[in-house]
Structure formats: C-alpha cells, structure tokens
C-alpha positions in Angstrom: 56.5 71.0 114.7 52.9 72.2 113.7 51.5 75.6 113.7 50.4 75.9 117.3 53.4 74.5 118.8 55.2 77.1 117.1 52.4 79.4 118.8 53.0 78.0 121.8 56.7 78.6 122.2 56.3 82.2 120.8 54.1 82.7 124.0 56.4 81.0 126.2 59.4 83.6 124.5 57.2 86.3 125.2 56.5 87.0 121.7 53.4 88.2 120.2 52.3 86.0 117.3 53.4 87.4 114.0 51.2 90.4 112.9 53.2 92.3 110.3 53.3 95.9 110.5 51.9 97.4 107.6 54.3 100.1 107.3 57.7 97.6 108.0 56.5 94.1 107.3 58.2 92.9 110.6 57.0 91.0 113.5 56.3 93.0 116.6 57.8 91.9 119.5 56.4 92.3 123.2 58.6 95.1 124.8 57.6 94.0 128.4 59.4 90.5 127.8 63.2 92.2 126.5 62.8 94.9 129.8 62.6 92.9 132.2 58.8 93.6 132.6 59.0 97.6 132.7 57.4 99.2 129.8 59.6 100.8 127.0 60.2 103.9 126.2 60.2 104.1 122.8 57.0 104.4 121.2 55.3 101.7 119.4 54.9 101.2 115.6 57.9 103.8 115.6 58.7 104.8 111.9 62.4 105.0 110.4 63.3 107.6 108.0 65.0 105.8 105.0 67.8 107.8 103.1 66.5 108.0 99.9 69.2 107.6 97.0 70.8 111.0 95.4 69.2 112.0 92.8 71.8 111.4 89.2 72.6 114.0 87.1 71.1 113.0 83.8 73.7 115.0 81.6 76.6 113.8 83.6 79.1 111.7 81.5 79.6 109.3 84.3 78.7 109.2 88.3 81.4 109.2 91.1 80.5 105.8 91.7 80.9 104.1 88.6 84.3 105.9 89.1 87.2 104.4 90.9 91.1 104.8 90.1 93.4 102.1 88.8 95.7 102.7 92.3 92.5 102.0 94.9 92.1 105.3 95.8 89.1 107.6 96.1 88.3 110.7 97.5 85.6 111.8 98.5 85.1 115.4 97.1 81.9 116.9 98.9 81.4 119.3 101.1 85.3 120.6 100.1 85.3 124.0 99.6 88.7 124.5 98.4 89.3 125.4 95.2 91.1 123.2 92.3 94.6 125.3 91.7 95.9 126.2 87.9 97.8 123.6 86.9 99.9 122.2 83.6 101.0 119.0 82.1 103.9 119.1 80.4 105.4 115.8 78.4 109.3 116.1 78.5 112.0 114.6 75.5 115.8 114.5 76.8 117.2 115.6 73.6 120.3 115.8 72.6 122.3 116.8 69.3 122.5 113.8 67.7 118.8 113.4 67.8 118.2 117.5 66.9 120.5 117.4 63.9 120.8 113.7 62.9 117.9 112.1 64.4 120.0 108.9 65.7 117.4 107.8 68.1 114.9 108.3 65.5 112.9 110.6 67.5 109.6 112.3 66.9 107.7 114.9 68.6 105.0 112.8 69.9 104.3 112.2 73.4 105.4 108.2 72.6 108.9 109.6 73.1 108.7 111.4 76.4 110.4 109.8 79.6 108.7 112.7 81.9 105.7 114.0 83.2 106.3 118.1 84.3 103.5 118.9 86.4 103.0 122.8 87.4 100.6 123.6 90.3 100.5 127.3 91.1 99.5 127.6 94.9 99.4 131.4 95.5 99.4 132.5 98.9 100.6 129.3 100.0 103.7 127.9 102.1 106.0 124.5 101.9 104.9 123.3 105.2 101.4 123.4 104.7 101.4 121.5 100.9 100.6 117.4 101.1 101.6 115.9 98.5 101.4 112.2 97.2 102.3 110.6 93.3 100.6 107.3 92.7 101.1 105.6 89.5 98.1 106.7 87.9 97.2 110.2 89.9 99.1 113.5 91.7 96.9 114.0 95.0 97.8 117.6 96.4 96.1 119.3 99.7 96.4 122.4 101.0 95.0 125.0 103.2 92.8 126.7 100.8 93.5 123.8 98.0 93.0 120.4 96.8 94.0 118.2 93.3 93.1 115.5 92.8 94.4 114.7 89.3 94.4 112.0 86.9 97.5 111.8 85.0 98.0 110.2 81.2 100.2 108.1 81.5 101.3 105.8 84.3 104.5 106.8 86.0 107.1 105.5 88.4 105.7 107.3 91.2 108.8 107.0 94.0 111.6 108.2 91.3 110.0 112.0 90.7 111.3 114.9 92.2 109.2 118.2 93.2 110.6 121.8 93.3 109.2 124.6 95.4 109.2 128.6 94.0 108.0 130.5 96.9 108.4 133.7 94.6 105.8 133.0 92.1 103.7 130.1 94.9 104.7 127.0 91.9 104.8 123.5 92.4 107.2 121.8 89.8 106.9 118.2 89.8 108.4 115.7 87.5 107.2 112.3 87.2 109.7 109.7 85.2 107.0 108.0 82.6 106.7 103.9 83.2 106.3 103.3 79.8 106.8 99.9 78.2 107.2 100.7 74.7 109.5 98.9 72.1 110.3 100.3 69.0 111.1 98.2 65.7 113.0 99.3 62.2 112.3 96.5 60.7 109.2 94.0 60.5 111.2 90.6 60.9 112.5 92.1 64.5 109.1 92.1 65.6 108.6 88.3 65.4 112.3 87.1 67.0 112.9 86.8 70.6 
C-alpha cells in the first residue's frame, strides 16, 4: 500500500492527514466524522495539564517508594493527620532459676535469647471499640480515632499466636508477639557439621 492510498483511506475514514501538533505530537482527528457530523464541543488543540513528579527530598535516607514491607503491605501516610502514639519495644527472656543461678540453658542477656516481643502503645483519651489493630510478621499496624502506627518490628514474629491487653486506666496497649526465630545453638564445633 503506497503513500496515497494510505491518504486515500484516511479521507474515506474521515481523518485528516497526519499533521502533528506541536504541543502533543499526535494526529488530529476530524471531530465532525466521530459526532455524527455536529461540531464538538471541546475546543481544538485543547492542552492537558501533566502531573509533574514530587519533588525528592535530597537529605532523605530513602523515598517511600523505594520502600515496601517484606508482608505486601503499604500505607499510604499523606494527608493523615493523626498523630504517631508513644510506644516501647520490649524483648522478653522466660527465665527461670536454673538459668538465674546455674545458667543450665546457657543463657545470655542478648536479644538472641528472647521468645517475645512486648509492644506498649499508650493511646490516651482513647476507648477499646474504636482501636484497629493488625500483627503481620514483619509490622504492628494500629488505627485509631486521633491515632495511627504503623510500625516496623525487629524481628519477625508469629503474628496469629500474640495476645493484646487493654488498661483503660492509664489508655495502654500491651501486646506481645511470640518471636519466629530460627536459631540453633551449638556447644561444640563437630555438632555443627552432623545431621
């Protein structure tokens, strides 16, 4: 098919021949021909505003983004203005006294030891009915009327064995989060290699 053939059935279609529009590069298009014959209303050569990217914050560590949590989720945190509550993260030992006096379970102070996560949220001014809470393995997502968390925890945790107590008293969230670690310990160096 040559050049004016391709004319020729543009004119047949009702199309104009292809004269770009300087300010959008595409081809213009007889409005006469996609009415019906009544004339559009829409003016012609009509510009379109183009969002224009946010600007980055050059001192930022990372971007939002780049940013995106092991478990899928994101939230979206603009135009929230409820504030981030105090909160606490607590690594928990169960420690008896065979491991305080004699150290049977050879047991050290280090957070390599702990089986719990004790999360404190104070929520003044706040009631049960109105707090949302969710545990994912990797994050505590809390929403309230005039609060939101959305908090990274350090270590992954079994996220449907916690438990969460309420003090309406003092407005304080307790939640406890059973650690999923995967962590074997060896006394000896030939233990490591045997199955």
């Amino acid at each position: 098919m040559g050049a004016d053939q391709i004319h020729g059935l543009m004119d047949i279609l009702g199309c104009n021949r292809m004269e770009e529009d300087p300010t959008t590069a595409a081809p213009s298009v007889n409005p006469a021909s996609l009415t019906g014959g009544q004339k559009s209303q829409a003016e012609p050569h009509m510009r379109v505003a183009v969002r224009q990217p946010r600007k980055k914050d050059k001192k930022a560590i990372w971007h939002e983004e780049e940013f995106k949590a092991a478990s899928g989720v994101v939230v979206k945190e603009h135009g929230d203005d409820r504030t981030i509550p105090k909160y606490d993260i607590l690594h928990r030992q169960q420690v008896g006294a065979s491991d305080a006096f004699l150290n049977l379970h050879e047991r050290d102070g280090s957070t390599d030891h702990c089986e719990e996560l004790l999360i404190k949220v104070w929520l003044p001014d706040t009631q049960l009915r109105d707090i949302s809470l969710d545990v994912l393995e990797d994050r505590l997502l809390l929403q309230a009327p005039k609060y939101r968390l959305n908090l990274a925890l350090p270590h992954k945790v079994k996220k449907d064995s916690g438990n969460a107590k309420w003090d309406k008293l003092s407005g304080l969230l307790s939640v406890v989060c059973p650690i999923d670690a995967k962590i074997k310990y060896f006394t000896r160096p030939d233990e490591a290699f045997t199955r």
